[in-house]
C-alpha positions as CSV (number, residue, x, y, z in Angstrom):
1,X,96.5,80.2,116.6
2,X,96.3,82.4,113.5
3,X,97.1,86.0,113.5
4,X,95.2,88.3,111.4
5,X,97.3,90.3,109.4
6,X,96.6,94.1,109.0
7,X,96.5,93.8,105.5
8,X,93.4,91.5,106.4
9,X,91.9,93.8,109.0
10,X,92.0,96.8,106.4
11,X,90.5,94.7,103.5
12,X,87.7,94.6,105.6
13,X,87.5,98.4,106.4
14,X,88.5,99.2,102.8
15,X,87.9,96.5,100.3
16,X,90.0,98.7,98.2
17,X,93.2,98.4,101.1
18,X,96.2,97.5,98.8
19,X,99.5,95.9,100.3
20,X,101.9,97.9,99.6
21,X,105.1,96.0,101.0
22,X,105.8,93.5,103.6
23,X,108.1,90.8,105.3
24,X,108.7,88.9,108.7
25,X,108.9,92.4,111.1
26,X,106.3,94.1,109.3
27,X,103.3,95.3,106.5
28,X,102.4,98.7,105.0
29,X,99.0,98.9,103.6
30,X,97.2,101.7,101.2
31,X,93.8,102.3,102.7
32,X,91.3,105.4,102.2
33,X,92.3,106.3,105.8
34,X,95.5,106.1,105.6
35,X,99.0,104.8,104.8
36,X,98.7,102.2,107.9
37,X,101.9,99.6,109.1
38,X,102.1,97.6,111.8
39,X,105.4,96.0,113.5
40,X,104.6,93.5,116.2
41,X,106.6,92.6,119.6
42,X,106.1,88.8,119.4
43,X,107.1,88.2,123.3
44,X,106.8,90.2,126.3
45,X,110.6,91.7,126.7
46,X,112.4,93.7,129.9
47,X,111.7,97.1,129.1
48,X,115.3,98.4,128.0
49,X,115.3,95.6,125.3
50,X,111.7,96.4,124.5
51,X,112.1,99.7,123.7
52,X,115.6,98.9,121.3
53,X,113.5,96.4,119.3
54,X,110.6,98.6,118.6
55,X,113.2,101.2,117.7
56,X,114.8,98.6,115.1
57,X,111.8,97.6,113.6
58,X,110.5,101.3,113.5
59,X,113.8,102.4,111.1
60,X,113.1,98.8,109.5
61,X,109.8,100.0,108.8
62,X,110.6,103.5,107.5
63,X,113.2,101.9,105.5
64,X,110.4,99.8,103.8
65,X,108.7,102.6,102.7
66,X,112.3,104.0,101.5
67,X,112.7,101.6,99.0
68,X,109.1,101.4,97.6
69,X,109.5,103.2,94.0
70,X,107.6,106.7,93.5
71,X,104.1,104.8,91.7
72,X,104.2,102.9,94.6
73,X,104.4,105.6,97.0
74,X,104.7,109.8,96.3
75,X,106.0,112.2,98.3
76,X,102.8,113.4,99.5
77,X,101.6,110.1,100.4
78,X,104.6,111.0,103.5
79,X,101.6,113.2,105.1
80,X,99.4,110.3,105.7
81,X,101.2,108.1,107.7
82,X,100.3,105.7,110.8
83,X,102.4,103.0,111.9
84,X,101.1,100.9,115.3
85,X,103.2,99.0,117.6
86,X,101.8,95.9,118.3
87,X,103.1,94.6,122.1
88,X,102.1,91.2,124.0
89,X,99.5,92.0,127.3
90,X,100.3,89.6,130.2
């Protein structure tokens, strides 16, 4: 099964949404609402390990955004952030 991806979800919100970088653990999209990202949790994981993955992929993230250069993202873009954690339901 197909998983929509959040830059998907925001393009139809915003048709204006633009991508602004992603990869395998992540996506950071431009919106009118928001700077939004999502990491994902792809399997359901004992709690300890859970909460050291979605602390990797959170500095992963961050360090996304890090590396973008300044057209792509300003300082005050920074104010406007929203990241979501994404975590299996059993």
């Amino acid at each position: 099964m197909r998983t929509t991806t959040l830059y998907e979800t925001m393009r139809s919100i915003d048709p204006s949404a633009e991508l602004l970088v992603s990869d395998e653990s992540c996506e950071w999209v431009r919106s009118v609402l928001a700077i939004v990202g999502r990491i994902t949790l792809e399997t359901p994981l004992p709690a300890d390990e859970a909460q050291r993955t979605i602390s990797e992929k959170t500095a992963h993230a961050y360090a996304m955004l890090d590396d973008l250069p300044d057209e792509k993202l300003a300082s005050e873009d920074l104010w406007n952030l929203l990241l979501m954690i994404s975590v299996p339901w059993e």
